[in-house]
N, C-alpha and C positions, 0 to 999 in steps of 0.2 A: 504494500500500500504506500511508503513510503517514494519507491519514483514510479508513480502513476496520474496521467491528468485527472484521474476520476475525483481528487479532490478538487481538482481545478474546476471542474464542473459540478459539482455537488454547490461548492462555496460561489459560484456562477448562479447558480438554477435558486439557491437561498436566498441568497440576494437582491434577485428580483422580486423576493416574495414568496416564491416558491414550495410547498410544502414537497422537500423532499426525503425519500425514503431511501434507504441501500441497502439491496439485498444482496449477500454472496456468500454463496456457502462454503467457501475457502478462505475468508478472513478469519483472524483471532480479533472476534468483537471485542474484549478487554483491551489486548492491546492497540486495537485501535481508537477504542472511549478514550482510554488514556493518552495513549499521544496527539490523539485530535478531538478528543470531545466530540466524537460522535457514535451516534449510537447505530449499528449495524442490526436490519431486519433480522430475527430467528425466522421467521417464514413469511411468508407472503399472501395478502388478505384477500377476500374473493371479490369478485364486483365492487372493486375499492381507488383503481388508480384511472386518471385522466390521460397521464401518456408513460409509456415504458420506455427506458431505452437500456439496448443492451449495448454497454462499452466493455466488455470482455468477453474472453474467445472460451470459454467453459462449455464443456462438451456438457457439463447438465443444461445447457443455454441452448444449444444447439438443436439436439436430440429433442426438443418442444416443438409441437404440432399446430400449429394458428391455433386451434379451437384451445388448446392447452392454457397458451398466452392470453385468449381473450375473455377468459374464467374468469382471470385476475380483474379487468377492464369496467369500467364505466362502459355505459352504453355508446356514447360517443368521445370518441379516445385515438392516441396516434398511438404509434410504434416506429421506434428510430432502431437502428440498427449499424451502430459506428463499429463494430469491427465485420460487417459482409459475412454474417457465419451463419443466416438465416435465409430461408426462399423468401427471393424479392418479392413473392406474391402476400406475403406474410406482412409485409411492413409497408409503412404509409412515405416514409424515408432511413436515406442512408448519408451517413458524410464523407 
C-alpha cells in the first residue's frame, strides 16, 4: 500500500466529498488504519455503492461476472476499470 496511487485516489475521490470505501482483501487493514488512518472494507455491502472502481489487478477482481459486481451497485451506478482486467462489456469506463 505504501507505493501505490490508490491513496492518491482514495484522498482525490474524499476530497471532493466523496464517500469512499476500500475494499481489498490482500491488505493488512491494521497496518494500514495505522499508517494512514484509514479504515479498509472486511466485505462489501449489497445494493450499496454508486460507482466501483477496480484499481488493482486481483485475480478475486477478475474472476467476477457483471451480474457478481452489480449485486454490490445502486441501481444507477458506473464501473471504472483502471487496471483493463475486466470484459469491457462489464464496465461503463477504463483509464
Amino acid at each position: 500500500y505504501r507505493n501505490t496511487k490508490i491513496l492518491d485516489l482514495f484522498n482525490h475521490l474524499n476530497n471532493a466529498g466523496c464517500n469512499v470505501e476500500i475494499y481489498d482483501p490482500w491488505v493488512d487493514q491494521k497496518e494500514v488504519k495505522k499508517d494512514h488512518n484509514i479504515n479498509i472494507a472486511g466485505s462489501l455491502k449489497e445494493k450499496y455503492y454508486d460507482a466501483v472502481i477496480f484499481a488493482v489487478a486481483h485475480k478475486e477482481f477478475k474472476e467476477l461476472s457483471g451480474e457478481n459486481i452489480k449485486k454490490f451497485c445502486q441501481d444507477n451506478h458506473v464501473i471504472f476499470d483502471i487496471k483493463h482486467q475486466l470484459d469491457p462489456e462489464m464496465v461503463d469506463g477504463r483509464l
